[in-house]
N, C-alpha and C positions, 0 to 999 in steps of 0.2 A: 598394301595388303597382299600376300603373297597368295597361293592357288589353295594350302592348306586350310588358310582361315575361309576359305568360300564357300555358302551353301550356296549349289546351283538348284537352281527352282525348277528344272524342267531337263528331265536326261530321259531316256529309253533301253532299259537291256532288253534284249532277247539274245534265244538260242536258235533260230530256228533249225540249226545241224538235229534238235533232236527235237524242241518242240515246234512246230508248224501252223502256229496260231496267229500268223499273220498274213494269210491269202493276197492281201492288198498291195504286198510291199516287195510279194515273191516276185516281180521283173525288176527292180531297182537294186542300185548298184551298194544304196548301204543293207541289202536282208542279207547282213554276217552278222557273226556273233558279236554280242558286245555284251562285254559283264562290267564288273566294279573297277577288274586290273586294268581295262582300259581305255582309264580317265586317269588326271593328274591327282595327288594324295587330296583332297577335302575335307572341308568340316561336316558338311552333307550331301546329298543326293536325293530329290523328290522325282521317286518315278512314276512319271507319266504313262498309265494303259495305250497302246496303240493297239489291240487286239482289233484282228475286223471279223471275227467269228466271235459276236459278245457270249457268246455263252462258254468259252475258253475262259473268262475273265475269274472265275473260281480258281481252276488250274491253275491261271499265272500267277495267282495271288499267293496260292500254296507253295507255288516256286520258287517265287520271292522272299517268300518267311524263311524258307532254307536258305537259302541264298543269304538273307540277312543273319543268320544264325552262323554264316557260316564267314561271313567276310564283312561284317556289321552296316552293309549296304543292300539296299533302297533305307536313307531312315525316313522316309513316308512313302507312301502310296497312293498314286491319288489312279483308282478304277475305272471302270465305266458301268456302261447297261446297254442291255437292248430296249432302243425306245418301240419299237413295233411291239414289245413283247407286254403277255396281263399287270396290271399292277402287283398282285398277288404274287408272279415272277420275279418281278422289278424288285418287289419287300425281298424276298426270300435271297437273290444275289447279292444284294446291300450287305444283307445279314451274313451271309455269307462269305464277303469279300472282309467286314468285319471283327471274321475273327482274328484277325492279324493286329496286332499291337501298332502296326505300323499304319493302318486304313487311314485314308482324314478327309475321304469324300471320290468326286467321280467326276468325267467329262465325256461329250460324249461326242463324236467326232463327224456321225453324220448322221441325217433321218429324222434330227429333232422338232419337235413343233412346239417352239413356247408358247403358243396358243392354245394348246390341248388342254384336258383335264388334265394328264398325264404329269403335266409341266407342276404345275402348281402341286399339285399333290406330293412330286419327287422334292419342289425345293422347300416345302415345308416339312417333312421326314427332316432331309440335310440340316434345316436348321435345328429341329426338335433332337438331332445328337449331336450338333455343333459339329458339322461336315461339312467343306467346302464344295462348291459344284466350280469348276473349271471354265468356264464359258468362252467355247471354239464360234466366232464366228466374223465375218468378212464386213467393209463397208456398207456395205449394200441393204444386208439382215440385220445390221444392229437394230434397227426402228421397231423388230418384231418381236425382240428382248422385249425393250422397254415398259411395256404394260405387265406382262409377268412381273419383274425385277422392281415395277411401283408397289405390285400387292405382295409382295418378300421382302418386309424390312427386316426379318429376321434372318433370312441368308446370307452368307457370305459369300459375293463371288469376285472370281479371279478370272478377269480379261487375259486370256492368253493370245502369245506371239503379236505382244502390242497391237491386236485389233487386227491383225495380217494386211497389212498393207497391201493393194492388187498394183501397185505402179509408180514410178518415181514420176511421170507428168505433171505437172502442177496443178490441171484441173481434179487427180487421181488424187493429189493430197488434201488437196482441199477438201474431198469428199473425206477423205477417212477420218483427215482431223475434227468435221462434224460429227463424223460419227460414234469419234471417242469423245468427243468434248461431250456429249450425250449421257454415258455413262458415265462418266467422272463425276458427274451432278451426282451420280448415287453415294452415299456414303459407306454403304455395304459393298461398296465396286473398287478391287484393286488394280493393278496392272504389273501382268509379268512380262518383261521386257525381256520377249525372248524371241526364237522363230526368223527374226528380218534375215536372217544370212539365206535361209530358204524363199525368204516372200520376193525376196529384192536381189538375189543373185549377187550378193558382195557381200565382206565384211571391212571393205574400206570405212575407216572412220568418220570422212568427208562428205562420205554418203551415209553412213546412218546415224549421222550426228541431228539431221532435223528429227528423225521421227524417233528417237531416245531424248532430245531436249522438247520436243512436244508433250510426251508423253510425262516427264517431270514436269512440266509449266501446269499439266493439266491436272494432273492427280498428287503432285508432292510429293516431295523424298519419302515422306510417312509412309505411302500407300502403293511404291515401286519397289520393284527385284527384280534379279536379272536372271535368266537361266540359258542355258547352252544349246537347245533344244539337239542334242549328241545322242546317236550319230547325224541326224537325218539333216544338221546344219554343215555338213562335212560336203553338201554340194559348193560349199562357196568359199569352203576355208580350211585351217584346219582348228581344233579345240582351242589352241593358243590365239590363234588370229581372232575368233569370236570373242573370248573374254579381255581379248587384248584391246581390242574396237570400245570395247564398252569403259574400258580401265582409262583408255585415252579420253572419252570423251566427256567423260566425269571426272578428270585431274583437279580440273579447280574447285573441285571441291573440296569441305574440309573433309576431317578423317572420321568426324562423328557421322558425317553422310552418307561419305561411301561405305564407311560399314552396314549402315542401313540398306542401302542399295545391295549390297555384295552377300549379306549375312544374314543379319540381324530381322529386317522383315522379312525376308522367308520361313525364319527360324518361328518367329513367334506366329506367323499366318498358319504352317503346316504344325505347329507344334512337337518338332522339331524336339527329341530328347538333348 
């Protein structure tokens, strides 16, 4: 499968030369620009919000329709919210974020309490327009998913950056692999196998061949994608070594697989024109 036929599940543009909507990322060495030109040609692109002032998350959204209008990329979007903020707010940015052909849901990167009102209330809206919620979160916090994500059998969510991994020690895997084998039981719970170049400091294939063959044992070729998480995986590699990692480690499989890994379920999870 060459890079064209790839939908990556997880990319990031910003500008911040002129938009500045990312406070968080301003000391680190990837806040440059990064648009559509540079990534290699694709079948698609789902960009991921990294905003950390959510209430930019409009602006970027509008950015991106131009942007999309202009060079046929993000073909999705997946947004975010401010969780501190009224429901009333939260409706109103959804809707907002919306009006873009491309929207298909939101994550939210820090501050979340799936305990809250707040929780349940957002994932049944997502489901009630058949909107994905993203779901950032580490070994540790999965267990506080879990009772939300019992009372949501009608949302769909997307474990991102394989559950983030906090360490290659073996007691560290042990932990994560409980705490994705936890979410796998869900059947509205996917997995985007993306992030480990950031979680784990390599995209040697040796090393991320356990926790990408975990991640398939656990959830199925059905219910796995891969995404590049670019730039911000560019600490440990470059575009090509990421997808290269992942190409290597799924060889044996057949070709109706890896399409599904590589394409095909990203396409139909983001709904992907």
């Amino acid at each position: 499968m060459s890079d064209s036929e790839l939908v990556d599940a997880h990319v990031h543009y910003w500008r911040p030369s002129v938009n500045d909507w990312y406070p968080a990322l301003r000391s680190r060495s990837i806040y440059r620009d990064v648009l559509p030109e540079d990534f290699p040609p694709s079948a698609g692109h789902v960009h991921v919000s990294a905003v950390s002032s959510p209430r930019s998350v409009v602006d970027e959204a509008r950015w991106l329709d131009r942007l999309r209008g202009e060079t046929g990329f993000p073909s999705a979007v997946i947004g975010t919210i401010d969780p501190a903020a009224s429901w009333d707010e939260i409706e109103e940015s959804l809707l907002a974020q919306a009006e873009s052909p491309a929207f298909r849901g939101v994550r939210v990167f820090s501050g979340f309490d799936p305990a809250a009102d707040t929780a349940l209330r957002l994932f049944r809206f997502l489901a009630g327009n058949d909107w994905v919620f993203d779901l950032v979160t580490r070994p540790a916090d999965v267990s506080s998913y879990l009772p939300a994500i019992e009372k949501s059998p009608g949302t769909t969510f997307v474990l991102e950056h394989a559950g983030w991994p906090d360490g290659e020690e073996p007691e560290r895997f042990r932990q994560w692999r409980k705490a994705v084998a936890s979410l796998a039981g869900f059947g509205n719970v996917d997995c985007k196998i993306s992030g480990l170049g950031m979680a784990l400091g390599t995209t040697d294939p040796d090393r991320l061949r356990p926790w990408v063959e975990t991640c398939l044992e656990l959830f199925g070729v059905d219910r796995c994608f891969f995404g590049s998480n670019f730039p911000v995986d560019s600490v440990a590699g470059t575009y090509a070594d990421v997808i290269g990692a992942y190409r290597t480690i799924t060889s044996a499989f057949g070709s109706e697989d890896r399409h599904k890994l590589f394409a095909a379920n990203a396409r139909r999870r983001y709904r992907l024109p």
